[in-house]
Structures are given as structure tokens and as C-alpha cells.
N, C-alpha and C positions, 0 to 999 in steps of 0.2 A: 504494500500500500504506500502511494506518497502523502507528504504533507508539506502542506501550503500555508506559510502564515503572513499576512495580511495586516495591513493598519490602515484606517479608514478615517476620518474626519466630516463631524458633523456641523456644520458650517450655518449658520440661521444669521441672518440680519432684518430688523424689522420685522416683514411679514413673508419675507423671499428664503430658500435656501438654496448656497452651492452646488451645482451636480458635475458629475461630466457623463459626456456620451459614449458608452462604451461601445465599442465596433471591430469585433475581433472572431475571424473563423466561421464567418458568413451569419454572423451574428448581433444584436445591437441591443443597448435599453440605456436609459437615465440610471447611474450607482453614484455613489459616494465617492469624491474624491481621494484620493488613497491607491494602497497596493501593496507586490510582496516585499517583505525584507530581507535584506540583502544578508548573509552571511555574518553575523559578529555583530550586526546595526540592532539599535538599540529602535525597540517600536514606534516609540512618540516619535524619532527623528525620523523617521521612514516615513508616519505618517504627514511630517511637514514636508521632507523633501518631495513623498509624491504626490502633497496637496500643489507645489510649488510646480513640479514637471507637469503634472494634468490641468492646471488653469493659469500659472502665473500669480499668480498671490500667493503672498508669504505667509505666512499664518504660526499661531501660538498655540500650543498644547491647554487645556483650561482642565483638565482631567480625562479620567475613562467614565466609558457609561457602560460596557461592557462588551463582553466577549461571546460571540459564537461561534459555535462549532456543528460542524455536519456531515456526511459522507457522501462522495459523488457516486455512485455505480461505474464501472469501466466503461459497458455501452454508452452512459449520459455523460460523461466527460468531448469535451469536445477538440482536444488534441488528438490528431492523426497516430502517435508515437506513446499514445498512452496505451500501460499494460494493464491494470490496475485501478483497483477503486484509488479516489482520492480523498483525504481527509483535509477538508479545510477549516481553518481556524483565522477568524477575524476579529480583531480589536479594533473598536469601536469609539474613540475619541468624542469630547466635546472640541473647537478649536473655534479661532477668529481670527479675521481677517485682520495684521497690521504695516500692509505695503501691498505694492504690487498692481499690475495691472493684469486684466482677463486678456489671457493669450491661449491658444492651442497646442497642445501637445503633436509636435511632429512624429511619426514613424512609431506611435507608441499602442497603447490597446484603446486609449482613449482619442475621438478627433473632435471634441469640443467640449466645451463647457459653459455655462451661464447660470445667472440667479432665475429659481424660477418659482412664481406665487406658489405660496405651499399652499394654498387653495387647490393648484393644478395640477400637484402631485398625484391626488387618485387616478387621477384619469393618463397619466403619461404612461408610455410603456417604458418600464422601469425592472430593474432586478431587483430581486426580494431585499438585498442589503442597505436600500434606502428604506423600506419599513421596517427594518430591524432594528435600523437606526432612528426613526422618527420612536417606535416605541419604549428605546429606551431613555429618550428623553421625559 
């Protein structure tokens, strides 16, 4: 089995929140800025560095809200070179914006990002990890 761990950031100003658009493997939805950690990288700074690479804003750790965990099946994984379930593991920050401007992530799993009324959250096609995170706000 592998495993994946993950630091995410949940981003709210006002009445809008952070997203980016994930688009990876003929696949797409609105998640949480964020992603995996690097080898020896400590989570919170993973989670700033790839709030910073997925939209351009700098951003500050304010605490965790928690951590989930799940297993992918091998069939449902959507790597070509996957043998294996996968176990993912995602830490789930509070964070805020303090620099930076909204810019695109080139070449990366995300190709946009934007503030979007958290009014119009239900209705966006989104991956579960933006309600994981609105909940445990």
C-alpha cells in the first residue's frame, strides 16, 4: 500500500474562500489549496509553500482543524503506474492571506485558482476535501 500525506489550507476572507482548480489525469474539481510533503518538510510549511505555488499568496499557518485519513482502492486511484491501494492522509490547516498576488500555478496538478462566494460552494464541482474542510471549521 502507499501513502500520501498532504497539507491543505483553509483560506476564508469575509464571505469568499481560496480554492484552486485541480486538473490532473483527465480529471478536474475546486480543492483546497495545498498538497504533498516533501521528504523531511515539516507540514505547516508545505502547507504555505503549496498554498504559495497553487495561487501566489503567501499565507500564515493560524493552527490545525484536522486531519483525514482514507483508502483509495487500486482500481479508483487514478495513476496509470499504481499497484496498490493508497492510503491518504491530509492535514487540514486554518491559514490567511498576508502578501501576495493571485497567480496560476504553471505545469503543476492545479491550473487556477480564485476567491469564490462560499455561498457557491454547494453547487461547484468540487473534491470532497473542501467539505472536509468547511466542516471542520
Amino acid at each position: 500500500m502507499d501513502i500520501r500525506v498532504a497539507a491543505y489550507g483553509v483560506i476564508i476572507e469575509g464571505a469568499q474562500i481560496l480554492l484552486a482548480h485541480w486538473n490532473e489525469h483527465g480529471r478536474s474539481g475546486w480543492t483546497l489549496p495545498g498538497g504533498g510533503i516533501d521528504p523531511g518538510e515539516d507540514p505547516a510549511a508545505a502547507a504555505v509553500r503549496e498554498i504559495h505555488e497553487e495561487t501566489g499568496f503567501h499565507a500564515e499557518i493560524d493552527g490545525i482543524l484536522g486531519v483525514d485519513s482514507f483508502v483509495i482502492p487500486a482500481d479508483r486511484r487514478l495513476s496509470d503506474d499504481a499497484t496498490g491501494p493508497l492510503h491518504a492522509i491530509r492535514i487540514v490547516y486554518r491559514a490567511h492571506i498576508t502578501g501576495g498576488t493571485l497567480t496560476y500555478e504553471e505545469n503543476g496538478s492545479t491550473d487556477y485558482a480564485d476567491w469564490i462566494a462560499l455561498e457557491q460552494v454547494p453547487s461547484l464541482d468540487r473534491v470532497s476535501l473542501v467539505d472536509v474542510g468547511l466542516a471542520y471549521l
